[in-house]
C-alpha positions as CSV (number, residue, x, y, z in Angstrom):
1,X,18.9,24.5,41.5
2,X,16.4,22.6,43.8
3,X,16.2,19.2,43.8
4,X,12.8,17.9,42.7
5,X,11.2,15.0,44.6
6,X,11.1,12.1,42.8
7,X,8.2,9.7,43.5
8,X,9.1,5.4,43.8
9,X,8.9,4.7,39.8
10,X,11.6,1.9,39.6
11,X,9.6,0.5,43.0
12,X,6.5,0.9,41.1
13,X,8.3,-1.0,38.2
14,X,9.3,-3.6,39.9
15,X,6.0,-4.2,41.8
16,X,3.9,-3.6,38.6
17,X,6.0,-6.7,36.9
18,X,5.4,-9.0,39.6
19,X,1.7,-8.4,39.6
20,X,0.9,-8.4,36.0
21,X,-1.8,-10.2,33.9
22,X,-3.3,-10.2,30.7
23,X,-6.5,-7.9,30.3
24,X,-7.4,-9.6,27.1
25,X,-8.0,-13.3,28.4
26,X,-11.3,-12.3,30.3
27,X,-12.2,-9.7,28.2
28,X,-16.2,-9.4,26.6
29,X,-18.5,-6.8,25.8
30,X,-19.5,-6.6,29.0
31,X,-16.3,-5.8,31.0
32,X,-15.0,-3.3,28.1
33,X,-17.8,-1.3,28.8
34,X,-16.8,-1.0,32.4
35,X,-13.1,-0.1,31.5
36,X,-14.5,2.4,28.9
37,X,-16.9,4.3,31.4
38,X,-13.8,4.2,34.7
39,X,-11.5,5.6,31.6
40,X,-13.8,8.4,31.2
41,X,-14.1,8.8,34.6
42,X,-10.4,9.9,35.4
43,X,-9.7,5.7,36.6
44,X,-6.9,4.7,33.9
45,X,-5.6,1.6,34.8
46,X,-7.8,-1.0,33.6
47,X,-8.5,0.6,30.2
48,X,-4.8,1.4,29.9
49,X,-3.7,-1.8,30.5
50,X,-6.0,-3.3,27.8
51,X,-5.0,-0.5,25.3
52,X,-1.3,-1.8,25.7
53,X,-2.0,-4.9,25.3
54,X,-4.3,-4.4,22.3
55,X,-1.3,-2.4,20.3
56,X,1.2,-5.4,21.3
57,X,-0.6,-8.2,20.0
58,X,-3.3,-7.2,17.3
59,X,-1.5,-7.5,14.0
60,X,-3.2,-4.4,12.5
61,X,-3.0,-1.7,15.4
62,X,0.8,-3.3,16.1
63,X,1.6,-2.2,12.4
64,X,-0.1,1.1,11.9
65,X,1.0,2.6,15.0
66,X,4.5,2.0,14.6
67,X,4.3,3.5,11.3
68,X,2.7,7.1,12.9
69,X,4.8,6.8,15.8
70,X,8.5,6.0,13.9
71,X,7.2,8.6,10.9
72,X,7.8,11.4,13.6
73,X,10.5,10.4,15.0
74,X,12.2,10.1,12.2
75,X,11.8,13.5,11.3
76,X,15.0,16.2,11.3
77,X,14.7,19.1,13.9
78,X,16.5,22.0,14.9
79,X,16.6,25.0,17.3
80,X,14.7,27.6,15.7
81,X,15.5,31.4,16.5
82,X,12.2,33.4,16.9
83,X,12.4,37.1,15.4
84,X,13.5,39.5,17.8
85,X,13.8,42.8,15.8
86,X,16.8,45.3,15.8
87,X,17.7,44.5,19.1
88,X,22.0,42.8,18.6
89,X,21.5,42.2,22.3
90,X,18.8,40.0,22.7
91,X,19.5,38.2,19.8
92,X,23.0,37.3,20.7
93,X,21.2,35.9,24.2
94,X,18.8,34.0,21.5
95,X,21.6,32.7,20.4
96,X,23.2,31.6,23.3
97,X,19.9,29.9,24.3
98,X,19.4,28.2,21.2
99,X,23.1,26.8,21.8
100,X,22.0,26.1,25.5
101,X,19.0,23.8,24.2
102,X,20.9,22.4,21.3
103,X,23.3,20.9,23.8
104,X,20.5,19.6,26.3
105,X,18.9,17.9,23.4
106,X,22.1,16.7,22.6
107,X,23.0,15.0,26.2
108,X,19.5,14.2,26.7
109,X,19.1,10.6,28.2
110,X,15.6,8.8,27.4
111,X,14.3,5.3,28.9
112,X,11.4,3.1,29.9
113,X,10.5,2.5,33.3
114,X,9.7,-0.8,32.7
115,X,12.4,-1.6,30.1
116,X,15.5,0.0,30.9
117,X,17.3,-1.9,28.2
118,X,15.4,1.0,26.3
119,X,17.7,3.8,26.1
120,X,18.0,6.8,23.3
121,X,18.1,10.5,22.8
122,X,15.4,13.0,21.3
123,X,14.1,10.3,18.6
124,X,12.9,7.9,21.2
125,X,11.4,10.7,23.2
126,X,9.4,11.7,20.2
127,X,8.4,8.0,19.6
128,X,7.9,7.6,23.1
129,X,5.5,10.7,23.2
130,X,3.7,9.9,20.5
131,X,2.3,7.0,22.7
132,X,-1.1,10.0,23.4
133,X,-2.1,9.8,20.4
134,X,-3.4,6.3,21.2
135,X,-3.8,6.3,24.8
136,X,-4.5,10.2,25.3
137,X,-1.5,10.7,27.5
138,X,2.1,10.0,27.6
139,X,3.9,10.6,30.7
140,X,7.6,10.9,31.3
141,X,9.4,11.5,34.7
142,X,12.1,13.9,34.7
143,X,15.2,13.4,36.8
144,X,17.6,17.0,36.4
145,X,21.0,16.5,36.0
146,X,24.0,19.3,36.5
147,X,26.6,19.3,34.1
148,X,29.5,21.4,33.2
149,X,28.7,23.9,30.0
150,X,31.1,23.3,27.8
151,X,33.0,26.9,27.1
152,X,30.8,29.1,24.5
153,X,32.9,31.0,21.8
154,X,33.2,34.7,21.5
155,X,31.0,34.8,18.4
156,X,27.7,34.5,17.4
157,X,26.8,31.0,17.3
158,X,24.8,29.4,14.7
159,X,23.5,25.6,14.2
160,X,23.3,24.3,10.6
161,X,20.0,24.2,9.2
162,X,18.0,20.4,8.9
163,X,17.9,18.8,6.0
164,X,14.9,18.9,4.2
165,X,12.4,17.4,5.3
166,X,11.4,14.0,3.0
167,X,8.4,13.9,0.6
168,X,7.1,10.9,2.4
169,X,7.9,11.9,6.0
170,X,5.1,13.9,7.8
171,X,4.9,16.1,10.9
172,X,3.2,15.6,14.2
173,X,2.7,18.9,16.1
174,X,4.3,22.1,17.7
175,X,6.7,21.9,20.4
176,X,8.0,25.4,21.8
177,X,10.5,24.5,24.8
178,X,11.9,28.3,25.4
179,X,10.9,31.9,24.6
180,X,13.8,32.4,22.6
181,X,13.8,29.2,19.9
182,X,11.8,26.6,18.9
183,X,12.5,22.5,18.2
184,X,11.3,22.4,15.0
185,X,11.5,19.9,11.7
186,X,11.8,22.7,9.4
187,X,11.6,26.9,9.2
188,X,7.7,25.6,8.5
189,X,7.0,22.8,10.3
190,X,7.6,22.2,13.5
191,X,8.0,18.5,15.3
192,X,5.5,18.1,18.4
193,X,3.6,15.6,19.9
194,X,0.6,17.4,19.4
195,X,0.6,18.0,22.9
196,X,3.1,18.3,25.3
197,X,2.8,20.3,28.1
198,X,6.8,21.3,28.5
199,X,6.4,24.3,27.9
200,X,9.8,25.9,29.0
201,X,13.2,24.7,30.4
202,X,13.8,26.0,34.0
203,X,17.1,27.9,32.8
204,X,18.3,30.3,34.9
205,X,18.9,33.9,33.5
206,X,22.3,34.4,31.6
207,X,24.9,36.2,33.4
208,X,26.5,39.2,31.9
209,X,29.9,38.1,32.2
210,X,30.9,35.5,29.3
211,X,33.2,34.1,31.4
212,X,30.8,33.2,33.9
213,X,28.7,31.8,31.4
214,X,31.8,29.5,30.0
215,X,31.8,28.1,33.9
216,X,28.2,27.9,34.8
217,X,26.9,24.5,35.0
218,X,24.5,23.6,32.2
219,X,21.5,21.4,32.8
220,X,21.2,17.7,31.6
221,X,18.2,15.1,32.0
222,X,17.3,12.1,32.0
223,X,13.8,11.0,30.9
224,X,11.8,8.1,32.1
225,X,8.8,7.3,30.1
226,X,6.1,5.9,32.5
227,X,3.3,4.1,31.5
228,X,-0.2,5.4,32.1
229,X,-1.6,3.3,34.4
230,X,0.8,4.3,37.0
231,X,-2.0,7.2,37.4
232,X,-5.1,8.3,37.5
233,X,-7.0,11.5,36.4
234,X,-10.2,11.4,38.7
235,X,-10.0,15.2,39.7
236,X,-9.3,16.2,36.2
237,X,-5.4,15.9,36.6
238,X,-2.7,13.3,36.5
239,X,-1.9,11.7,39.8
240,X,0.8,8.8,40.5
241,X,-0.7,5.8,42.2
242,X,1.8,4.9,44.9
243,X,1.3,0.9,44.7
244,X,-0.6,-1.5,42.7
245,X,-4.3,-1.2,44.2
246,X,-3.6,2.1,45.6
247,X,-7.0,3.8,44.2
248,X,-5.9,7.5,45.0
249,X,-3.0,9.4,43.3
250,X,-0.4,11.7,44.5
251,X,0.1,15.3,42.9
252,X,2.7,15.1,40.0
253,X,5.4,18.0,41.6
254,X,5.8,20.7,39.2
255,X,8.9,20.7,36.9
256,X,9.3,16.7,37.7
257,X,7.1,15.5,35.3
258,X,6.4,15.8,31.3
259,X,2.8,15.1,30.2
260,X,2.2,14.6,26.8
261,X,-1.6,15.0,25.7
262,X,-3.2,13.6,22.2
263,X,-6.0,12.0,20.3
264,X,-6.7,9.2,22.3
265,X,-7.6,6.7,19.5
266,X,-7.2,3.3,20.8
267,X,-10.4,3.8,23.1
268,X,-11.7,3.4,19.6
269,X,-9.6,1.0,18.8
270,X,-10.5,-1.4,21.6
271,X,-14.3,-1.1,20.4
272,X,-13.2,-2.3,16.9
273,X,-10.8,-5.2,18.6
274,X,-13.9,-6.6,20.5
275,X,-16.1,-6.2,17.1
276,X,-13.2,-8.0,15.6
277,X,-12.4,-10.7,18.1
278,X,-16.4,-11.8,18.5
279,X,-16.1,-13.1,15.0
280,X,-12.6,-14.3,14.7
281,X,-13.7,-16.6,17.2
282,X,-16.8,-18.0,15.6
283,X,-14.8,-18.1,12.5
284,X,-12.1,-20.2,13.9
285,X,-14.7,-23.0,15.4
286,X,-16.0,-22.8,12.0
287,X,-13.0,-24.0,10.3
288,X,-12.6,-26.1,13.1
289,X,-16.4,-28.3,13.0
290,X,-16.5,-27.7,9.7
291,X,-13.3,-27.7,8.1
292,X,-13.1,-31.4,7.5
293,X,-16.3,-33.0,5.7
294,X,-18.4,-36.0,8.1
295,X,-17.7,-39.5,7.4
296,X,-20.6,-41.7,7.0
297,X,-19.9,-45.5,6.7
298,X,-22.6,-47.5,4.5
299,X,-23.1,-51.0,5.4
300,X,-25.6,-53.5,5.3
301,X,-23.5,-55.8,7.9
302,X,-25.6,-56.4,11.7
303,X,-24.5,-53.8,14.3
304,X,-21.5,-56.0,16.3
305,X,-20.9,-57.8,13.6
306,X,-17.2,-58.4,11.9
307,X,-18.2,-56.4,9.0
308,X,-20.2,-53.9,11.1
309,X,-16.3,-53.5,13.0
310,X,-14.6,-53.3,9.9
311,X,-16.6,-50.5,8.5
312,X,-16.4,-48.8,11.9
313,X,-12.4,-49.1,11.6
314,X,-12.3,-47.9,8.2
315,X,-14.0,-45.0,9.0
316,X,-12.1,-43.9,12.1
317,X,-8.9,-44.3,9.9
318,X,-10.6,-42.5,6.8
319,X,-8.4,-39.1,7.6
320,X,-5.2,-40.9,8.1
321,X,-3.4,-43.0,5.2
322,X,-6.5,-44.7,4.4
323,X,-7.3,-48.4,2.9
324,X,-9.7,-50.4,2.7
325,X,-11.5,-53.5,0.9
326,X,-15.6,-53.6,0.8
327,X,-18.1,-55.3,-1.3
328,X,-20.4,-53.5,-3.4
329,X,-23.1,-53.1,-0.6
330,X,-21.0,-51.2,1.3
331,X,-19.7,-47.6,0.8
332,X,-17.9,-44.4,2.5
333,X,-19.7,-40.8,2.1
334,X,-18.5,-37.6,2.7
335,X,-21.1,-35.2,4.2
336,X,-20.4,-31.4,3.2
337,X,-21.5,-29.1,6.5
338,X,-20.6,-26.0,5.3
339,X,-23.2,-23.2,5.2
340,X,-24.1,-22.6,1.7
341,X,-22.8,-19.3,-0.3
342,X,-20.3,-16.7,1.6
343,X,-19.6,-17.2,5.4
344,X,-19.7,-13.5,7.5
345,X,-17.3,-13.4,9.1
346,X,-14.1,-12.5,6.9
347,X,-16.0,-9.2,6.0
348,X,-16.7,-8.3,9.4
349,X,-12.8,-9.2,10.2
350,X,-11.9,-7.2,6.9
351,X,-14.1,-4.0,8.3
352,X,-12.8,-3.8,11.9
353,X,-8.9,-4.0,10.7
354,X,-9.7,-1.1,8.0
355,X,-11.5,0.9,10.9
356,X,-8.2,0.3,13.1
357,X,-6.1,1.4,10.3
358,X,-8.3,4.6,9.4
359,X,-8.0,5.4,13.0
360,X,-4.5,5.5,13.1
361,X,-3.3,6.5,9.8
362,X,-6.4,8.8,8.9
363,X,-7.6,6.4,6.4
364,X,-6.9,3.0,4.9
365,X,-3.2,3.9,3.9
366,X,-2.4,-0.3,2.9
367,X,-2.9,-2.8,0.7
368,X,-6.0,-3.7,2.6
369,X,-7.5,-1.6,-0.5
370,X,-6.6,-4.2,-2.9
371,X,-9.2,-5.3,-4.3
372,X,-11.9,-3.6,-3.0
373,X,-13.4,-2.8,-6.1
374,X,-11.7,0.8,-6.6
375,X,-8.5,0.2,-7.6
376,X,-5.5,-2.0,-6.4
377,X,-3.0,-0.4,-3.0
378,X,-3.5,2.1,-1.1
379,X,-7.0,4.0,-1.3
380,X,-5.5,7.8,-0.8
381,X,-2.6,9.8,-2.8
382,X,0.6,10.6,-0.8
383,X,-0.2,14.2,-0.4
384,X,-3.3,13.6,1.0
385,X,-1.6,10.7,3.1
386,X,0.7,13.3,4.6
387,X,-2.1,16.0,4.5
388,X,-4.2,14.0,7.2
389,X,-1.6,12.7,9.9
390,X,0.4,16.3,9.6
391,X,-3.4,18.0,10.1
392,X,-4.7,15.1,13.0
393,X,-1.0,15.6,14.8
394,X,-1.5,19.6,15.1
395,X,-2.9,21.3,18.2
């Protein structure tokens, strides 16, 4: 088997760390129109890099995406025989593919290139690949690994079937990794990152002796998930950038790389962030100025006179454990500042976190319906719940 060459991702890892900042300090209309016309553009980094930070800290996108990321990888698969007829032959080669596959799915080794604590099989793949469906792709590096097969028996070989698949699970795609099976969730749905681009294992073709095959070292792998703006797409493709600054890619080699491809909703998300952080911030100096009443000491005393510094004193400790003594010509007011009826921003707050939630759920699946005025919980019915992430996950 040929050895694939492997670009500097742990290098880049490292260097990436070292150099990191956080997009969302600086970040106003203005600039997120620049990151959301370079995205467009095929220049990922800047846009990606606020998209990660976006799903890490908002409340709302940090909840609903886990929930459509973990509801796929949650779900059962299998390896799927496709119909091949009559022909005893071929389907006994299906089925020594199909126990090829199950066994690299089984050894398959999964990680993060900037958290290698972060370490599973097929589950965190899935969960892992699901990451497109926000940030449109999700790329994994693939390091090929030689094993020994472990010896095949001289019958036909079957996998037990998956259990079935729960009411309130849903399914995310169609992922076909060989011409002879399928990875699928059930006979009728089938598990896929709506998207990836693997289409077939480089398997070499089985020998006719069995013996041969019991000897013939199988193929393992290990996975590195990489995040996005280690590349950029300005010629239409996925190229690794090198080094941080490096503003030109190099060509992903083929069979070394995974690219996942999906919807791509957190560009919309980010819009609805900065619609949402504009008035979260006027509605935190809000409470701030105005969240306390004014103080307004009444007093009849001269200006620098004892009783003029009294008054002053008692109204400086007014918030605090207040006491005081006056006379009848002097008094202490409170002075409402408050704008009179409802304030805006809480509905404009409430609107953005629904929009980020329809976005990723394909509608307002949580108890931000309560109360709305139709009902109390969720807004949709669980089939059609399952109905719209199964339909926005397909191809």
């Amino acid at each position: 088997m040929a050895a694939y060459p492997l670009h500097p991702v742990p290098e880049r890892a490292f260097s990436h760390r070292k150099a990191r900042f956080n997009p969302l300090r600086s970040l106003d209309a203005e600039i997120l129109s620049r990151h959301l016309d370079a995205f467009r553009a095929g220049t990922l980094r800047e846009m990606a890099l606020l998209m990660d930070a976006i799903e890490e800290r908002d409340d709302i996108v940090r909840a609903v995406s886990l929930k459509r990321k973990k509801a796929v990888s949650r779900l059962p698969w299998e390896i799927v025989l496709t119909d091949v007829g009559a022909d005893e032959a071929l389907r006994r080669r299906a089925q020594e593919h199909r126990a090829t596959l199950r066994s690299f799915f089984d050894h398959l080794t999964v990680t993060n290139a900037l958290d290698e604590n972060e370490r599973g099989g097929v589950r965190l793949l899935v969960r892992q690949m699901m990451d497109a469906v926000g940030k449109r792709y999700a790329v994994h590096e693939i390091v090929w690994q030689p094993r020994q097969a472990a010896a095949l028996s001289d019958g036909p070989i079957d996998v037990a079937p998956a259990s079935p698949l729960p009411e309130s699970a849903a399914t995310d795609g169609d992922w076909r990794p060989g011409a002879s099976s399928s990875v699928s969730a059930t006979a009728s749905a089938s598990v896929s990152p709506a998207v990836a681009s693997f289409e077939s294992f480089p398997l070499s073709p089985l020998p006719d002796s069995r013996a041969a095959r019991r000897s013939a070292p199988a193929l393992g792998a290990t996975l590195r998930f990489v995040p996005l703006w280690f590349f950029e797409s300005e010629t239409g493709k996925l190229r690794f950038l090198p080094h941080e600054g490096a503003l030109e890619g190099e060509e992903l080699e083929e069979g070394a790389w995974m690219v996942t491809v999906g919807d791509g909703v957190m560009v919309a998300c980010c819009v609805a962030y900065m619609f949402k952080s504009l008035p979260m911030k006027d509605w935190l100096s809000y409470c701030e100025r105005h969240g306390m009443p004014g103080i307004r000491g009444v007093t009849k005393a001269a200006p620098g006179s004892p009783e003029w510094q009294s008054m002053a004193e008692a109204v400086d400790n007014f918030a605090s454990d207040f006491a005081a003594v006056m006379n009848h010509d002097e008094s202490i007011e409170a002075i409402d500042l408050s704008a009179p009826g409802e304030i805006p921003f809480p509905a404009m707050v409430d609107r953005m976190d629904r929009a980020m939630a329809t976005l990723w759920r394909g509608a307002d699946l949580s108890t931000l319906s309560a109360g709305a005025g139709s009902g109390q919980g969720a807004s949709l019915t669980e089939e059609i719940r399952k109905r719209s992430i199964t339909t926005s996950a397909l191809p």
